[in-house]
Backbone atoms as SQL, in Angstrom:
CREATE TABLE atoms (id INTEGER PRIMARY KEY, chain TEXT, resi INTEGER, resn TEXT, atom TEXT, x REAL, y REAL, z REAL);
INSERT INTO atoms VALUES
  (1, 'A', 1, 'UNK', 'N', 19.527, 18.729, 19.531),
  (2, 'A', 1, 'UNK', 'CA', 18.389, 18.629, 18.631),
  (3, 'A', 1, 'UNK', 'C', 18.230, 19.954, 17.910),
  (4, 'A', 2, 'UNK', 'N', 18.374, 20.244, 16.710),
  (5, 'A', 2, 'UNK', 'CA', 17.865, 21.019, 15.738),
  (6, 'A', 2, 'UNK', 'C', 16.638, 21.761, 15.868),
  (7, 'A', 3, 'UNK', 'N', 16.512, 22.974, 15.989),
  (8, 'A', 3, 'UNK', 'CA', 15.629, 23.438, 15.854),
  (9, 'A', 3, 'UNK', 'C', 14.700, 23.466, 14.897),
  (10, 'A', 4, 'UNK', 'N', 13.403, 22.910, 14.311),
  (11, 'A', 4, 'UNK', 'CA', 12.633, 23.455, 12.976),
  (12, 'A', 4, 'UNK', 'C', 12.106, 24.447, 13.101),
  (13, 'A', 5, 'UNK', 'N', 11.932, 25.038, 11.678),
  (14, 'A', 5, 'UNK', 'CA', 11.416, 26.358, 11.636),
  (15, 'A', 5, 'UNK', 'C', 9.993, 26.144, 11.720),
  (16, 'A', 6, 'UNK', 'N', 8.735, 26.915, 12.033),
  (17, 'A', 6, 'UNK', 'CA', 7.309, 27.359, 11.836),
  (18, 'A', 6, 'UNK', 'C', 6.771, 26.591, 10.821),
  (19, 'A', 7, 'UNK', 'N', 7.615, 26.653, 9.632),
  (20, 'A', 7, 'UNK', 'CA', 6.374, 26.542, 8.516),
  (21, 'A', 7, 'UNK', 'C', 6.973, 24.792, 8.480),
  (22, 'A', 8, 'UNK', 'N', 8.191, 24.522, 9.358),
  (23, 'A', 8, 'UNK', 'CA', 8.219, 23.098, 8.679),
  (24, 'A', 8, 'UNK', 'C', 7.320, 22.234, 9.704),
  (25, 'A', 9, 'UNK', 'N', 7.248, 22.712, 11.165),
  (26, 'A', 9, 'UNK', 'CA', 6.294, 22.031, 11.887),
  (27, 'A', 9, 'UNK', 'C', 4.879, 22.062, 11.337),
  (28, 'A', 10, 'UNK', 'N', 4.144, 23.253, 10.797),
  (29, 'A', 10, 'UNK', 'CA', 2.927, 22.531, 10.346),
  (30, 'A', 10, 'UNK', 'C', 2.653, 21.825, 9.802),
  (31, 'A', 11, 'UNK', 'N', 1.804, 21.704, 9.662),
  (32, 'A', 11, 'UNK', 'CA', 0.856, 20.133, 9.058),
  (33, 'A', 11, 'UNK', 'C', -0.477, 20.649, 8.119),
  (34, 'A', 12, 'UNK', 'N', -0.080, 20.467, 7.007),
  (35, 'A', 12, 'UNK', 'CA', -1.044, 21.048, 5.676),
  (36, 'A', 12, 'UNK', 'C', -2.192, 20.237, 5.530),
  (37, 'A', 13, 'UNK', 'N', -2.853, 20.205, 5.763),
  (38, 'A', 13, 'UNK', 'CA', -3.771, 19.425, 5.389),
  (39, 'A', 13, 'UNK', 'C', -5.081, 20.020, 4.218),
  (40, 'A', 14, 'UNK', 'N', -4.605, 19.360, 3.042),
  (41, 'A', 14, 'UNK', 'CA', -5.345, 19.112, 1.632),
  (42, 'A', 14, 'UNK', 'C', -6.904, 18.351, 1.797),
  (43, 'A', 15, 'UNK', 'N', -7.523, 19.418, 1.588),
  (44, 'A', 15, 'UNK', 'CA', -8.928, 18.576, 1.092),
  (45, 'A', 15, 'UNK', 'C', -9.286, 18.205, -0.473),
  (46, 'A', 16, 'UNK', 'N', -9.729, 17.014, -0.044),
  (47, 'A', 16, 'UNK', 'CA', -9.637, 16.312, -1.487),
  (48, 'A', 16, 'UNK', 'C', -10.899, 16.562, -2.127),
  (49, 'A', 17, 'UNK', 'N', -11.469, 16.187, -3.235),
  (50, 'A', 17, 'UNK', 'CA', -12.780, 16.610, -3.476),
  (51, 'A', 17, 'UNK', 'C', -13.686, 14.769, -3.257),
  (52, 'A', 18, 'UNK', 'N', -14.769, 15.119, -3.466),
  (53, 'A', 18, 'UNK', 'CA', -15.533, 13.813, -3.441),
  (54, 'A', 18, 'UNK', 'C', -15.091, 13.075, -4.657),
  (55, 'A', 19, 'UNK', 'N', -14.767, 11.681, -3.960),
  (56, 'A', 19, 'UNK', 'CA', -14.875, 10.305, -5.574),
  (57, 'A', 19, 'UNK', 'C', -16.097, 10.717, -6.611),
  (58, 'A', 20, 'UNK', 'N', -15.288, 10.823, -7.818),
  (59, 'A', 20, 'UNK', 'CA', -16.082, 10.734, -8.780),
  (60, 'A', 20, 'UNK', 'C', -16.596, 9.875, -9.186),
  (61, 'A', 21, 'UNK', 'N', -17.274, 8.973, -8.326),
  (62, 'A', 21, 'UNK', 'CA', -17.889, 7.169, -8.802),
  (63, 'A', 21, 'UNK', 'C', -19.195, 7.073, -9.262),
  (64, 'A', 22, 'UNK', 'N', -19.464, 6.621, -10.566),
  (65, 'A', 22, 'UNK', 'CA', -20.908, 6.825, -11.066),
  (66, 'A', 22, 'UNK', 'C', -21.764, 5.542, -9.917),
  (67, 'A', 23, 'UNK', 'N', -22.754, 5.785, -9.292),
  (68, 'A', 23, 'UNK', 'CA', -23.788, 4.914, -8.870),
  (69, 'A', 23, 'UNK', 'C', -23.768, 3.446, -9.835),
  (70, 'A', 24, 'UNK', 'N', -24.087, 2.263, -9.091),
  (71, 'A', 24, 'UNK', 'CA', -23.987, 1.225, -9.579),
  (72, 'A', 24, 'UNK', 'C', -25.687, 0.951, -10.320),
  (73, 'A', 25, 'UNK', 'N', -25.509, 0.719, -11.608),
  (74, 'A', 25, 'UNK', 'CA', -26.774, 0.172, -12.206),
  (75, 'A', 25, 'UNK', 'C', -27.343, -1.328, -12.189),
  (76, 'A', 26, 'UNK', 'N', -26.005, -1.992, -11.670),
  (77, 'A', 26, 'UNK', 'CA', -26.288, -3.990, -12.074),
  (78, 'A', 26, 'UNK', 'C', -25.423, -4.200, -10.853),
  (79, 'A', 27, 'UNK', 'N', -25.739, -5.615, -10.286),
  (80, 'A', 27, 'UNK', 'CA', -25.048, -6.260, -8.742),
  (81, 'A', 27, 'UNK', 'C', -23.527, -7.324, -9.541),
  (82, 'A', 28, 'UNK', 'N', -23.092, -7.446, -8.819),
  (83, 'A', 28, 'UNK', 'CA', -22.323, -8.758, -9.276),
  (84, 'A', 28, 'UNK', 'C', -22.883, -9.776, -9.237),
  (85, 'A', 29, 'UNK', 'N', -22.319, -10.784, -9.239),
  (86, 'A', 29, 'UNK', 'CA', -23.051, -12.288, -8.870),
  (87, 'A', 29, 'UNK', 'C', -22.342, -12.059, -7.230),
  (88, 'A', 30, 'UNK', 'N', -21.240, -11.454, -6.988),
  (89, 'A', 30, 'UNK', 'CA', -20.943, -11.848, -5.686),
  (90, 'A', 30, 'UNK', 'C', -21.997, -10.710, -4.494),
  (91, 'A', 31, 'UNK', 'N', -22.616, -10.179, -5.143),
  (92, 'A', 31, 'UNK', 'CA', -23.850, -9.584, -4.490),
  (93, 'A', 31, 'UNK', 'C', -23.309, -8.076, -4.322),
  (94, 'A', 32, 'UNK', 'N', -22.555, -7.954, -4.661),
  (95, 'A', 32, 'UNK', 'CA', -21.893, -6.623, -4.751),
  (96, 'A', 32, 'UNK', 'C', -22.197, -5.674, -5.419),
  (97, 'A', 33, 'UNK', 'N', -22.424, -4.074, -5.514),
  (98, 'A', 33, 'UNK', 'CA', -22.778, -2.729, -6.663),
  (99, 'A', 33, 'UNK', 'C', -21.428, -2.895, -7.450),
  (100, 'A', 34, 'UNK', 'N', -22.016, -2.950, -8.973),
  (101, 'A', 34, 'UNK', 'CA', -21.026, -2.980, -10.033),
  (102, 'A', 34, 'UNK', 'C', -20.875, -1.716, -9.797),
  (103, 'A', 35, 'UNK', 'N', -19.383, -1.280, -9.972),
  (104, 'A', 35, 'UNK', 'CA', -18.801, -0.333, -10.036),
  (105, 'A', 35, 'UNK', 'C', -17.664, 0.178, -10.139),
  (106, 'A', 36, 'UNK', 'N', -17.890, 0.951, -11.603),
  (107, 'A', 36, 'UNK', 'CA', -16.586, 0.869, -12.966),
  (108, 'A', 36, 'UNK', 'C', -15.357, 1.795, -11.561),
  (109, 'A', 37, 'UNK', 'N', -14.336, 1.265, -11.229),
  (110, 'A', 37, 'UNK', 'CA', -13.110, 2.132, -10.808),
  (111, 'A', 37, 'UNK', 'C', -11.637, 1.911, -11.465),
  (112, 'A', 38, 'UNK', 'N', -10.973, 2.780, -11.350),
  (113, 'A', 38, 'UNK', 'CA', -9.425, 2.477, -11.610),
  (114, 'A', 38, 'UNK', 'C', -8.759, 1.773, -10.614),
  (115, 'A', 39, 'UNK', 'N', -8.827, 0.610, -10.336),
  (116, 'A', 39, 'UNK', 'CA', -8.118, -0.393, -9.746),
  (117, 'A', 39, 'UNK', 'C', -6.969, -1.519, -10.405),
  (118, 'A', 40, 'UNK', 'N', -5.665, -1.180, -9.832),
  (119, 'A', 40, 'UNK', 'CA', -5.023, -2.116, -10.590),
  (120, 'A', 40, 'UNK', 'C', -4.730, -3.506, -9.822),
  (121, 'A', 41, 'UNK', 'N', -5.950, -4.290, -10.903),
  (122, 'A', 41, 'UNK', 'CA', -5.894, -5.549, -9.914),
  (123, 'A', 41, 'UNK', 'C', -4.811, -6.817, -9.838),
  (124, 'A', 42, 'UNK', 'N', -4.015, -6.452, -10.246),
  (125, 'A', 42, 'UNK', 'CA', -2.325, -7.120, -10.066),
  (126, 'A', 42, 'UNK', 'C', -1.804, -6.642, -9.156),
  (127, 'A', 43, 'UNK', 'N', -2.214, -5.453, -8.267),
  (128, 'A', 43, 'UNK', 'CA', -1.465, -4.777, -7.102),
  (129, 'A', 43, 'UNK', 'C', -1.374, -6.468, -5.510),
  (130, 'A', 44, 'UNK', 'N', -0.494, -6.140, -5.481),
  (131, 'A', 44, 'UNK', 'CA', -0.659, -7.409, -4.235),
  (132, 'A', 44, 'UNK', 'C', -1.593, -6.856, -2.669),
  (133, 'A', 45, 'UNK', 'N', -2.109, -5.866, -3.134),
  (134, 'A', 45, 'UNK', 'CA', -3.041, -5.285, -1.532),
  (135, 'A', 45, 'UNK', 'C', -4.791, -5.440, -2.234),
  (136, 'A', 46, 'UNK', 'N', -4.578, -5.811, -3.268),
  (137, 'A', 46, 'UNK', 'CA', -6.022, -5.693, -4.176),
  (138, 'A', 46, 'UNK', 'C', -6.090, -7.546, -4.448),
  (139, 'A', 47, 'UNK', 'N', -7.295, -8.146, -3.471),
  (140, 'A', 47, 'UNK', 'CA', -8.112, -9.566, -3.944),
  (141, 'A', 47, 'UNK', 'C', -8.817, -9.669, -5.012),
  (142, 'A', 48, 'UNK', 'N', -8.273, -10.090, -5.912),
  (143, 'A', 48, 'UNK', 'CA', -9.206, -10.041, -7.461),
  (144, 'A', 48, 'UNK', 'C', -9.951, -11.063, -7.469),
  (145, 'A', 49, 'UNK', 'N', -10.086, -11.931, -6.485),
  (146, 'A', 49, 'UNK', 'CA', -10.332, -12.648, -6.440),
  (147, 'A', 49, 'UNK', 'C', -10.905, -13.081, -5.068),
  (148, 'A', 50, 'UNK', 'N', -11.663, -13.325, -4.531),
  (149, 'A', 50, 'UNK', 'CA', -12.187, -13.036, -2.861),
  (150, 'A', 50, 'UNK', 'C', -12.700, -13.620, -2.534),
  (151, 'A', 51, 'UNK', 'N', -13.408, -14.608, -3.744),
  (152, 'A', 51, 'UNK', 'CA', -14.165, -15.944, -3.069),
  (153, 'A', 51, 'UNK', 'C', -13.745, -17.273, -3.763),
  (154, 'A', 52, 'UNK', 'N', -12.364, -17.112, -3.744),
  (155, 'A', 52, 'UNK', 'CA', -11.156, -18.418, -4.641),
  (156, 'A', 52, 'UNK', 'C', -11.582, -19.331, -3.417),
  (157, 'A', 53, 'UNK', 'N', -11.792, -20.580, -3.380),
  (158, 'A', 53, 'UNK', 'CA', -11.442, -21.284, -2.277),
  (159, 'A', 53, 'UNK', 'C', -12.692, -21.588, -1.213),
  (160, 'A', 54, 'UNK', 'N', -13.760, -20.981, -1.662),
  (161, 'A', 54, 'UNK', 'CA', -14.979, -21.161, -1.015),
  (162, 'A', 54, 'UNK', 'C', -15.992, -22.220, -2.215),
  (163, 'A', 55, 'UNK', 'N', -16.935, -22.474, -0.771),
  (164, 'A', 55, 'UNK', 'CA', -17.899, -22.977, -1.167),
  (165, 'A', 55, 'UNK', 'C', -19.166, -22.653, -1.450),
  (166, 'A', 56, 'UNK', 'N', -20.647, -23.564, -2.257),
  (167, 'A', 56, 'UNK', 'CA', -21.414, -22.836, -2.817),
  (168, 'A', 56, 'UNK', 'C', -22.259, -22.048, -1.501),
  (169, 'A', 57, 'UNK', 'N', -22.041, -22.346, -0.542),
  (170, 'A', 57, 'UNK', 'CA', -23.055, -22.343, 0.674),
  (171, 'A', 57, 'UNK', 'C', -22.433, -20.827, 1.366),
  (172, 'A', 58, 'UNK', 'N', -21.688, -21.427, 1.248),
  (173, 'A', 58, 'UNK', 'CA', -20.640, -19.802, 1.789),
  (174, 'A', 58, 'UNK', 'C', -20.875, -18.566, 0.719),
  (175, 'A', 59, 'UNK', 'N', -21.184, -18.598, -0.487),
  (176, 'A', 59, 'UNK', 'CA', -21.745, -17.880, -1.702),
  (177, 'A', 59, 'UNK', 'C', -22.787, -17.704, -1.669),
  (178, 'A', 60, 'UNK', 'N', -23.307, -18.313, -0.985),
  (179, 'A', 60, 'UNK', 'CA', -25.071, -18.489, -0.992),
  (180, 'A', 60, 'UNK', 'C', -25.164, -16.725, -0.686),
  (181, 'A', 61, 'UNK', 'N', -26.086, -16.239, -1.526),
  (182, 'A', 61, 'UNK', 'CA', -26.867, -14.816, -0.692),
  (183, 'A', 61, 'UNK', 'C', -27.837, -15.153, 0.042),
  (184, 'A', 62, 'UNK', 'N', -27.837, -14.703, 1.629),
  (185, 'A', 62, 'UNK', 'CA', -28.736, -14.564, 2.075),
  (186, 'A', 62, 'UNK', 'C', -29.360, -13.299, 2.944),
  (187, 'A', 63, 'UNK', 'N', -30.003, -12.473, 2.133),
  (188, 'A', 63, 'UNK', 'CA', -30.774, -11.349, 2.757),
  (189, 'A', 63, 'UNK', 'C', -31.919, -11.471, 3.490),
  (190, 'A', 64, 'UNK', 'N', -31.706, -10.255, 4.481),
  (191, 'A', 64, 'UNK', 'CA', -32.480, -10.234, 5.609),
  (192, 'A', 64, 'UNK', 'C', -33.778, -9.995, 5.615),
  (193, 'A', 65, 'UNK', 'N', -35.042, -10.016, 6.095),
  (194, 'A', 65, 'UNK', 'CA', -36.047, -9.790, 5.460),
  (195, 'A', 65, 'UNK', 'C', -36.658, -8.722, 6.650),
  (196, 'A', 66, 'UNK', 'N', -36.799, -7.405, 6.400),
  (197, 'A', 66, 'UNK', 'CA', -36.735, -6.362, 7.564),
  (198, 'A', 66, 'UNK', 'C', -38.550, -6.332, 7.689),
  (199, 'A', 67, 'UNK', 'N', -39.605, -7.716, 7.308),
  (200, 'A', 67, 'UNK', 'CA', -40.625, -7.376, 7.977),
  (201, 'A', 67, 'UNK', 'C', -40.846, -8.821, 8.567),
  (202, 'A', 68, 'UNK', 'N', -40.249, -9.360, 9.028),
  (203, 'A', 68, 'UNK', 'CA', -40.290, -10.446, 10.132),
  (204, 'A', 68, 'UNK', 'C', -39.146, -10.417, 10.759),
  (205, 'A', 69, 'UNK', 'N', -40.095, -10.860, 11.746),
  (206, 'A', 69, 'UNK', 'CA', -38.294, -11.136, 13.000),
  (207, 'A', 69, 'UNK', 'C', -37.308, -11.513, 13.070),
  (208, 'A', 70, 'UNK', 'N', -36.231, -11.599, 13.672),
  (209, 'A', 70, 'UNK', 'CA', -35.125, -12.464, 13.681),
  (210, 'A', 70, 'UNK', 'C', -35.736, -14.085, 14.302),
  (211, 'A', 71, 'UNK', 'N', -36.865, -14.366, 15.226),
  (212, 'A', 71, 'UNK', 'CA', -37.086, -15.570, 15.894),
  (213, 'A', 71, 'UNK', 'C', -37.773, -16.463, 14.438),
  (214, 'A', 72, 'UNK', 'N', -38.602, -15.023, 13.712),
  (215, 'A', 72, 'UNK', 'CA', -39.052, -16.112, 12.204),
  (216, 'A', 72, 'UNK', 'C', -38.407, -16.484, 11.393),
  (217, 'A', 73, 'UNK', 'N', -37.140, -15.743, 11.301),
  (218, 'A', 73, 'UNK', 'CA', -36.694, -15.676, 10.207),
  (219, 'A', 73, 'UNK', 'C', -35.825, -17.294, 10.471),
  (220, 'A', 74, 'UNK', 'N', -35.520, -17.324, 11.964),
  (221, 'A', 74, 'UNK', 'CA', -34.445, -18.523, 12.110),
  (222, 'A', 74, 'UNK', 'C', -35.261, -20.091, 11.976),
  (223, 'A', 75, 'UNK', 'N', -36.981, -19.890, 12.426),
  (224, 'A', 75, 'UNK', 'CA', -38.011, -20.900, 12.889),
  (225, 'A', 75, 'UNK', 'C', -37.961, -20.979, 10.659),
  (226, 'A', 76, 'UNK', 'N', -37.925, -20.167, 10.021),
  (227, 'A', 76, 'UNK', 'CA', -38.151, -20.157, 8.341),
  (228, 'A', 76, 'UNK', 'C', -36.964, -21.204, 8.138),
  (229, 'A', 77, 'UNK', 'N', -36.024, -20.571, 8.537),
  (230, 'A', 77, 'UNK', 'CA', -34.737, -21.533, 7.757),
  (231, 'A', 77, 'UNK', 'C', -34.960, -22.989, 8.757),
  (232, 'A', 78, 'UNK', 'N', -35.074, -23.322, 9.868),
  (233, 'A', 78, 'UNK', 'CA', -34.763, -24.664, 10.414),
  (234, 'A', 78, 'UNK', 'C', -36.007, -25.726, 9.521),
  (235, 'A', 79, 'UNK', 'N', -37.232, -24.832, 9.319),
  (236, 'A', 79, 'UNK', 'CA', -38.432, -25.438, 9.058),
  (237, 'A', 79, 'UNK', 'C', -37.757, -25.848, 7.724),
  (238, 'A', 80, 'UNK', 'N', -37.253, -25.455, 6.690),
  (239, 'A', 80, 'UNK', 'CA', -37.292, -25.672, 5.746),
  (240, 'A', 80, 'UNK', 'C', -35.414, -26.660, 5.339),
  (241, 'A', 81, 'UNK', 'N', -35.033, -26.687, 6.512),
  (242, 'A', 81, 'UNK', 'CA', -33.951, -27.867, 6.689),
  (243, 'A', 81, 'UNK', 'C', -34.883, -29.037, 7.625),
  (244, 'A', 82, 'UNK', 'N', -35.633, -29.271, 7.319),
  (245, 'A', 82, 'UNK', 'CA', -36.966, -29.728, 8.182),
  (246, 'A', 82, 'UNK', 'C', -36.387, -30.041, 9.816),
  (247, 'A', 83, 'UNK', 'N', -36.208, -28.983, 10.515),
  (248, 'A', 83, 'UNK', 'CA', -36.199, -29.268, 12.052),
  (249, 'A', 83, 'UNK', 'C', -37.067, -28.062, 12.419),
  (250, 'A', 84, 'UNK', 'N', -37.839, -28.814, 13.356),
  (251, 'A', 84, 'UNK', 'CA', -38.746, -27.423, 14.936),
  (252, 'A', 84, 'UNK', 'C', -37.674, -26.973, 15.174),
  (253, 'A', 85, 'UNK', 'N', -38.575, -25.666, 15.611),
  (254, 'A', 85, 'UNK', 'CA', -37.869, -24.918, 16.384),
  (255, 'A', 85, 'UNK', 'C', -38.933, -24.647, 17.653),
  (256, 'A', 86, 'UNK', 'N', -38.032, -23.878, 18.543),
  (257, 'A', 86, 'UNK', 'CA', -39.272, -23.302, 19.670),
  (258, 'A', 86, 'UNK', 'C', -40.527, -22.537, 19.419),
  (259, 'A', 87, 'UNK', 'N', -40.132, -21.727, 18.184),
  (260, 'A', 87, 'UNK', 'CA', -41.562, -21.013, 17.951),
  (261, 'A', 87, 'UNK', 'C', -42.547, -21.820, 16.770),
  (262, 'A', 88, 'UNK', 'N', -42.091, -22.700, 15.826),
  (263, 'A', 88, 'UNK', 'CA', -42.914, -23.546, 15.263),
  (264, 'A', 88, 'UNK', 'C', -44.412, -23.798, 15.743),
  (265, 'A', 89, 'UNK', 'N', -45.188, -23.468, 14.761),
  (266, 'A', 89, 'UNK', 'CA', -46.748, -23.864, 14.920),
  (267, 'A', 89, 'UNK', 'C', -46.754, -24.818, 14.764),
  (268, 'A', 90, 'UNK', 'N', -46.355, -26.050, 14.596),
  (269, 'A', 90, 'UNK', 'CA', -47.012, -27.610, 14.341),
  (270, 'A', 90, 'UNK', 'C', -48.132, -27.840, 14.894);
């Protein structure tokens, strides 16, 4: 086995500077921060496409609502697919 020299065993490590990415002003429809980048979206590791093949329900946004519970939030959605739940006031 070959000896390497000093400078070829280290390991350089480059700091990069921060992404220059302007803050997003508008959402997508797919609920996402618009945000202008250099992406080449013909690359085969890049989905230009991410919700080909789904449905509207699976698209559906649904955000969390951080001043009720998780037990209301689930008793909100069954009530309004009209089924009780355990915590239901009826």
């Amino acid at each position: 086995m070959a000896n390497k020299s000093k400078t070829a065993q280290k390991t350089v490590k480059q700091k990069s500077a921060p992404a220059d990415i302007p803050a997003a002003k508008t959402v997508e429809p797919s609920g996402a921060p618009d945000q202008v980048t250099d992406v080449d979206l013909g690359h085969p590791a890049v989905d230009a496409n991410p919700r080909e093949q789904t449905t509207e329900d699976q698209n559906r946004i649904d955000f969390n609502d951080p001043t009720i519970s998780g037990a209301e939030a689930v008793a909100r959605h069954l009530a309004e697919q009209g089924q009780a739940s355990k915590t239901s006031k009826d």
